[in-house]
C-alpha positions as CSV (number, residue, x, y, z in Angstrom):
1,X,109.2,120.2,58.0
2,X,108.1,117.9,55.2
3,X,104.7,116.0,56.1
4,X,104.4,112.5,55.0
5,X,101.1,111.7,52.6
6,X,99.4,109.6,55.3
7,X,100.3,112.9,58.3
8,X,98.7,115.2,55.5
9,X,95.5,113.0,55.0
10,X,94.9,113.3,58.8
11,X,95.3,116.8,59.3
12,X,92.8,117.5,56.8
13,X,90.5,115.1,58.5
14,X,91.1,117.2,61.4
15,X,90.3,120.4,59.5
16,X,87.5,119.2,58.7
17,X,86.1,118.8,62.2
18,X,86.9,114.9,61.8
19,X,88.2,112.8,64.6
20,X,91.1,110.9,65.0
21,X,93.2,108.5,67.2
22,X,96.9,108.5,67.2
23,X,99.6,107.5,68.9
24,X,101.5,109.6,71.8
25,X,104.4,109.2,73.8
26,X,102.6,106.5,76.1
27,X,99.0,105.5,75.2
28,X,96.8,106.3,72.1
29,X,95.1,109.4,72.0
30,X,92.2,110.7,70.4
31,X,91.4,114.0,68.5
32,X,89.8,116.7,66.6
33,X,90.0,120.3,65.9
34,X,89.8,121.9,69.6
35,X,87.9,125.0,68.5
36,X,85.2,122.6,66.6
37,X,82.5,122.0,68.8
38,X,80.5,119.6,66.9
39,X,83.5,117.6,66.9
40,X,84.4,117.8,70.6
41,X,81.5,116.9,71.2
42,X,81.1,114.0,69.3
43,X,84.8,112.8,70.9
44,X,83.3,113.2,73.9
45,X,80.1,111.5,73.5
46,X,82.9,108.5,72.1
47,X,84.4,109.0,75.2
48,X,81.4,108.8,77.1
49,X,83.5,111.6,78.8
50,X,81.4,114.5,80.4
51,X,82.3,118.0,79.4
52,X,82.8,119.7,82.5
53,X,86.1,117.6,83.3
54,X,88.0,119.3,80.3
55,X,90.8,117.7,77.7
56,X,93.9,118.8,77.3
57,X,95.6,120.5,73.8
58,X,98.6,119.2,72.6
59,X,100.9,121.6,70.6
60,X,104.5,121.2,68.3
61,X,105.9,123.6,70.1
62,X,105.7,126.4,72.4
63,X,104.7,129.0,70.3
64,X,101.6,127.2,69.3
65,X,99.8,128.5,72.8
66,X,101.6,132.0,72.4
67,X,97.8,133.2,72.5
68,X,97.4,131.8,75.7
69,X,101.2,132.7,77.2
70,X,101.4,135.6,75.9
71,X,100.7,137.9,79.4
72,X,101.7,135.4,81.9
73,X,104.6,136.2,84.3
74,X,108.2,135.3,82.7
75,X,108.7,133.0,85.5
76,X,105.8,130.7,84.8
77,X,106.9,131.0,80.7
78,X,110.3,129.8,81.9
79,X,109.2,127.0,84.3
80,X,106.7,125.9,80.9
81,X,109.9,126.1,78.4
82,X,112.2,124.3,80.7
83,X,109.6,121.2,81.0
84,X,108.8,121.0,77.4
85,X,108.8,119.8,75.1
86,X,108.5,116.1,77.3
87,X,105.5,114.2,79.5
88,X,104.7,117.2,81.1
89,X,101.0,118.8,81.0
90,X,100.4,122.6,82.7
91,X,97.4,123.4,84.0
92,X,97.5,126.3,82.6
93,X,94.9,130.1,83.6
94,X,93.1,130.3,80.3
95,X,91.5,134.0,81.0
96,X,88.6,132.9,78.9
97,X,90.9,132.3,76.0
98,X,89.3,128.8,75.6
99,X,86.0,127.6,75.0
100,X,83.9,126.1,77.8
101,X,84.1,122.5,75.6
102,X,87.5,122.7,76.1
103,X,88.1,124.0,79.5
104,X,85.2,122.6,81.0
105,X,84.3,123.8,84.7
106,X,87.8,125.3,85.2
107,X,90.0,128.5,85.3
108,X,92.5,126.6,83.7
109,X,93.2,124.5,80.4
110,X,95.8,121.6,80.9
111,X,98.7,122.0,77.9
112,X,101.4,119.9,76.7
113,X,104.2,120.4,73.8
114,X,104.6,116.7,72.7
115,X,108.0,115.0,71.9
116,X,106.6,112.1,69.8
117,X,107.2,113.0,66.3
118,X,103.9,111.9,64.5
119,X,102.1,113.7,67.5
120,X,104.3,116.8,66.2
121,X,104.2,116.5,62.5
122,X,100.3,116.3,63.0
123,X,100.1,119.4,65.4
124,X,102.7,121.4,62.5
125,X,100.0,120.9,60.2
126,X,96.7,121.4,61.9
127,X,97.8,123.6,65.4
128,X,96.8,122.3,68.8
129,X,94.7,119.8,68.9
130,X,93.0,117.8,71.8
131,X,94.9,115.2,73.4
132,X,93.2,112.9,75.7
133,X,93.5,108.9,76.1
134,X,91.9,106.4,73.5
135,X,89.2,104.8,76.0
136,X,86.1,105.0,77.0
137,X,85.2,106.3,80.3
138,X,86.6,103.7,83.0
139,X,88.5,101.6,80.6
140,X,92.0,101.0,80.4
141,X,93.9,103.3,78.2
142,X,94.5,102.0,74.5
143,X,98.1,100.5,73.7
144,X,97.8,99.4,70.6
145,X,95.8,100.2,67.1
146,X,93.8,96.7,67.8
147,X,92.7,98.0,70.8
148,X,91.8,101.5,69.6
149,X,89.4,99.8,67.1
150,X,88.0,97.6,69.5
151,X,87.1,100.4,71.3
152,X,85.5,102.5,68.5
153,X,84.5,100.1,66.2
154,X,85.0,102.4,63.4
155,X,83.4,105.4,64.2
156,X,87.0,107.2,64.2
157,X,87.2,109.1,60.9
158,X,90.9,108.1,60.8
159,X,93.6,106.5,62.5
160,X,97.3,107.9,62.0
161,X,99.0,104.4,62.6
162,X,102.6,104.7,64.2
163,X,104.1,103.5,67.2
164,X,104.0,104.9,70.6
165,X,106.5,106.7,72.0
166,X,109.2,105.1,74.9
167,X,107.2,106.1,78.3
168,X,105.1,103.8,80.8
169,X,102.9,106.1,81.9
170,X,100.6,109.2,80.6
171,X,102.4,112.8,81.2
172,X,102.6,114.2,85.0
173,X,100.4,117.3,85.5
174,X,101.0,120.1,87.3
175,X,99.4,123.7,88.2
176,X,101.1,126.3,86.5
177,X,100.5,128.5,89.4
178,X,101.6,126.5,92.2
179,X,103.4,123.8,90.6
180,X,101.6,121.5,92.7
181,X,101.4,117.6,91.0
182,X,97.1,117.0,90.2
183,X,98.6,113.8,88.7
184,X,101.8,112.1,88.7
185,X,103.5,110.1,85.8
């Protein structure tokens, strides 16, 4: 896939443990590197989100969470495949496979293979990254680029500017293991 300039600029931001907003299929999302503390941490501390909830990694495709897939029964594998990619986030056993700033207090790590094609362009370049609304804590999610900077007032090392994708509300999530719904769409 050919990455346009301004995709490019981002995803090195990213690789170098910047953080970002951008848009997803529904709201605005933040960013950064997932295996980056320093910069998990400072999205959090944007956020004014506490670890121990978790964030969720979005991925291009499939493959990109192969190290976290890899050993899981076929039939989860297939009910993961046959959801994705779409507004659909796994809660999904991480076996340790994560760190703790990502997972946070739990056994499993919430994943999602986005459909919005700046979300996947970005994700080609850099691998997962973390997905989780542009707002601060008990604020209404960003919907617009405006809002995103009202929120942050600049301290966002970029913003890939696009529009959002099609969908009303943020993805449904589900436990992989039970397929129970943690939050509907």
């Amino acid at each position: 896939m050919h990455s346009s300039w301004r995709v490019q600029r981002v995803a090195g931001v990213v690789r170098a443990g910047g953080v970002i907003a951008y848009p997803t299929e529904a709201v605005w999302g933040v960013g950064c590197d997932p295996w980056s503390e320093a910069a998990v941490e400072r999205l959090l501390a944007l956020k004014e989100r506490p670890m121990h909830k978790g964030l969720i990694l979005v991925a291009d495709n499939i493959h990109q969470f192969d190290f976290l897939l890899h050993d899981l029964p076929e039939r989860w594998i297939d009910r993961l495949a046959s959801t994705w990619p779409g507004p659909n986030t796994w809660l999904v056993p991480h076996q340790g496979r994560v760190p703790e700033w990502i997972a946070g207090q739990h056994d499993s790590v919430a994943l999602r293979v986005s459909d919005h094609p700046l979300v996947c362009e970005l994700c080609a370049l850099t691998g997962p990254l973390v997905s989780t609304s542009a707002n601060p804590a008990g604020r209404p999610s960003a919907r617009s680029r405006l809002r995103v900077e009202q929120y942050f007032h600049g301290e966002l090392d970029a913003v890939l500017g696009g529009a959002l994708g099609g969908r009303r509300n943020p993805s449904l999530i589900r436990d992989l293991r039970t397929g129970d719904v943690i939050r509907p769409s």
